[in-house]
C-alpha positions in Angstrom: -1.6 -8.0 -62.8 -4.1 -5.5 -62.7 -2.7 -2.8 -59.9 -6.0 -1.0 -59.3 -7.9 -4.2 -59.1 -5.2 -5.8 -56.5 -5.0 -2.2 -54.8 -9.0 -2.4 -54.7 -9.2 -5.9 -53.3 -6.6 -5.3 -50.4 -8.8 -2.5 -49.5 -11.8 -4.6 -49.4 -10.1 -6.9 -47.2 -8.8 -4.1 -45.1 -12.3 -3.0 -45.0 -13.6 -6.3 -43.7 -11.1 -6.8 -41.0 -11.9 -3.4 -39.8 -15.4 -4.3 -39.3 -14.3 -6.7 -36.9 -12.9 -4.2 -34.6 -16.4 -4.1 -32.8 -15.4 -7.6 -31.5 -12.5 -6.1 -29.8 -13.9 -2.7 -28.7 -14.0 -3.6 -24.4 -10.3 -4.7 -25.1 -9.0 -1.7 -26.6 -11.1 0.4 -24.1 -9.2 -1.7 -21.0 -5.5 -1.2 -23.3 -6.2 2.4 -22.5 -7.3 2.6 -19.3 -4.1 0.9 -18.6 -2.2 3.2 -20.1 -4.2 6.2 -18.5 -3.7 4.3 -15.3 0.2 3.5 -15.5 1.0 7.3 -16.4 -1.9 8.5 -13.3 0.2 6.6 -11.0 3.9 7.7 -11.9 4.3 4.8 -14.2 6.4 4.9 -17.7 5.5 2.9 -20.7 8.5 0.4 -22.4 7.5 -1.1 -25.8 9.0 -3.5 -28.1 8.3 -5.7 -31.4 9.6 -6.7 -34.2 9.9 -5.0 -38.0 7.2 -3.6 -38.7 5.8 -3.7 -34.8 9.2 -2.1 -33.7 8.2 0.8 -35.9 5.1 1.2 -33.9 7.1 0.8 -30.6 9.0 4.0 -31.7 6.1 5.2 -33.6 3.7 5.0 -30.5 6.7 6.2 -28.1 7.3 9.4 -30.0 3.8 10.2 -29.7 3.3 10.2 -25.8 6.6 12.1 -25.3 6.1 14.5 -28.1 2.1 14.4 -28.1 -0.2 13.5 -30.9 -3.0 16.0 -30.4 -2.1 19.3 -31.2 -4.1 21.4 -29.1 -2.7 20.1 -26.5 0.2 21.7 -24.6 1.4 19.1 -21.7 3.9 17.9 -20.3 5.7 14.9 -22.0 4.8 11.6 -21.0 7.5 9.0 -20.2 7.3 6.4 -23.2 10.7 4.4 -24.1 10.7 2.2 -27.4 12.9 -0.8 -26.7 13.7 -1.2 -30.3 15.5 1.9 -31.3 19.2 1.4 -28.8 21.3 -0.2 -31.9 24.3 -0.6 -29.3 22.0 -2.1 -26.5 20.2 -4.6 -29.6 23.2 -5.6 -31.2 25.5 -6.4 -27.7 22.4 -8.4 -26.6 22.2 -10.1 -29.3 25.9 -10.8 -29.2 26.6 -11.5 -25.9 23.2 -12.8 -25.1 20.7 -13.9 -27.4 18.6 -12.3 -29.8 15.9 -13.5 -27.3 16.7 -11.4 -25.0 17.3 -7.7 -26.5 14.2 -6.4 -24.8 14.1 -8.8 -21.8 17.4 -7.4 -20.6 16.0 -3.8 -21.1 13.2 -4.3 -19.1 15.6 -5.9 -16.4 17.1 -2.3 -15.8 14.7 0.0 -16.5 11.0 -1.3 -15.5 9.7 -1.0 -12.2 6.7 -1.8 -10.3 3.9 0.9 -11.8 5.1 0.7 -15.1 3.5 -1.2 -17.9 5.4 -2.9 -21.0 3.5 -3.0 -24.3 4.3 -5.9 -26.4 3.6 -5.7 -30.1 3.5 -9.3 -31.9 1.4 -9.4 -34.9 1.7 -13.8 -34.1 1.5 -13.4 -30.7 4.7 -15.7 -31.0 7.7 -13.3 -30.5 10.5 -15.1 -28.4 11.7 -11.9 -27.3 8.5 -10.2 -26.8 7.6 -13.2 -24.6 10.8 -13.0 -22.6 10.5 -9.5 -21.8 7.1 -9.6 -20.5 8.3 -12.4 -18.6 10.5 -9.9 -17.6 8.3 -7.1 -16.8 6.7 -9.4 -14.6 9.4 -10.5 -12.2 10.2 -6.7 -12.3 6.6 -5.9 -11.0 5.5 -4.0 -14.2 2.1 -4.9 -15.7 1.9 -6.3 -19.4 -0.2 -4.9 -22.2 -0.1 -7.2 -25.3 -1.2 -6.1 -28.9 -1.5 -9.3 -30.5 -2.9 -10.9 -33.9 -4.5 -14.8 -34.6 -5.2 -15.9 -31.2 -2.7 -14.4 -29.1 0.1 -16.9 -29.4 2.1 -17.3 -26.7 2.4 -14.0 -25.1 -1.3 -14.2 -24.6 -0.7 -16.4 -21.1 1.9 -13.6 -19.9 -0.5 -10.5 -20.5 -2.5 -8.3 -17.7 -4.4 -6.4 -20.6 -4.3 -7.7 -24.5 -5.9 -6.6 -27.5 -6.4 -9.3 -30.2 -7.0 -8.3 -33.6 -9.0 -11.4 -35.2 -6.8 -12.5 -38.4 -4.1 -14.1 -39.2 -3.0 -12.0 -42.2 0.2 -10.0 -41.1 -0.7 -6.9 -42.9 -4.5 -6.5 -41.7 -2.9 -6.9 -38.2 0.0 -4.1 -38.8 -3.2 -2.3 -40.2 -5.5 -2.4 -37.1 -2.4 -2.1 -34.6 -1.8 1.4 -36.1 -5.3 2.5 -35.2 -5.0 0.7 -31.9 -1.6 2.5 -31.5 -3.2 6.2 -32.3 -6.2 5.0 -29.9 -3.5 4.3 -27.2 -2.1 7.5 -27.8 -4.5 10.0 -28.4 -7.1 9.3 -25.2 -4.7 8.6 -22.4 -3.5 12.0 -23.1 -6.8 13.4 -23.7 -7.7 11.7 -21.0 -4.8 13.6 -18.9 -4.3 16.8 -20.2 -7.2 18.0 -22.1 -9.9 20.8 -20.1 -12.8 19.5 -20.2 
């Protein structure tokens, strides 16, 4: 194997999925207006996905509590990753079912206002789709960030961005930028002078 070629030719594919994003530009704009919204109106953001979408739960979390633009001095904004309570993951998935690690979290902490983001790169999650389930019977609103066509969760979401391929990295890829778009103009959006 040649590493620069193979490092080369994942970047051209990255390359080409990212020029796809124009396809999916009005949905990423209404994934932030619903963020801007549900923190407007008193709301807090829950997330959850699995592997490498659990990271960008906590990754995304971290950033609306902490902040991700540094000129910015505000207030922390109320973002909880569902993925990162080992006791609350590991009893569920005991005493429940690994299905329901995040539904049962929303059960006790969303309320009307709030919004749950569900990261699924298949758009297939069982617990993803339970929890938005969830989120719904509790009166939150859903926000999915989804790959292929949406799978599943697609039927249970309010707002859903879709990133157009079916290859698990490109998704993880264009969910981080999705994530960082999330992030960066609600709270611009909030807090910065104009």
């Amino acid at each position: 194997m040649d590493i620069r070629e193979e490092i080369n030719r994942e970047y051209r594919a990255h390359l080409e999925t990212a020029k796809q994003f124009e396809a999916i530009l009005e949905e990423v704009a209404d994934a932030v207006q619903a963020v801007i919204d549900t923190f407007s109106n008193g709301g807090k953001v829950l997330l959850a996905g699995n592997g490498g979408s659990a990271a960008d739960a906590q990754h995304w979390a971290a950033e609306w509590v902490i902040r991700l633009n540094h000129h910015l001095n505000r207030p922390a904004m109320p973002a909880i990753a569902l993925t990162t309570d080992s006791s609350n993951l590991t009893a569920g998935a005991n005493d429940l079912s690994f299905e329901e690690v995040f539904s049962r979290q929303v059960e006790a902490l969303a309320q009307p206002g709030d919004l749950f983001i569900g990261i699924s790169t298949s758009g297939n999650s069982a617990n993803v789709l339970r929890a938005a389930k969830m989120a719904h019977e509790k009166g939150a609103k859903v926000l999915g960030i989804l790959g292929g066509d949406g799978g599943k969760i697609i039927a249970e979401c309010d707002h859903a961005v879709v990133v157009p391929s079916k290859d698990t990295q490109r998704i993880q890829e264009m969910h981080v930028f999705v994530g960082h778009q999330l992030c960066s103009l609600s709270e611009r959006a909030l807090w910065e002078k104009p």
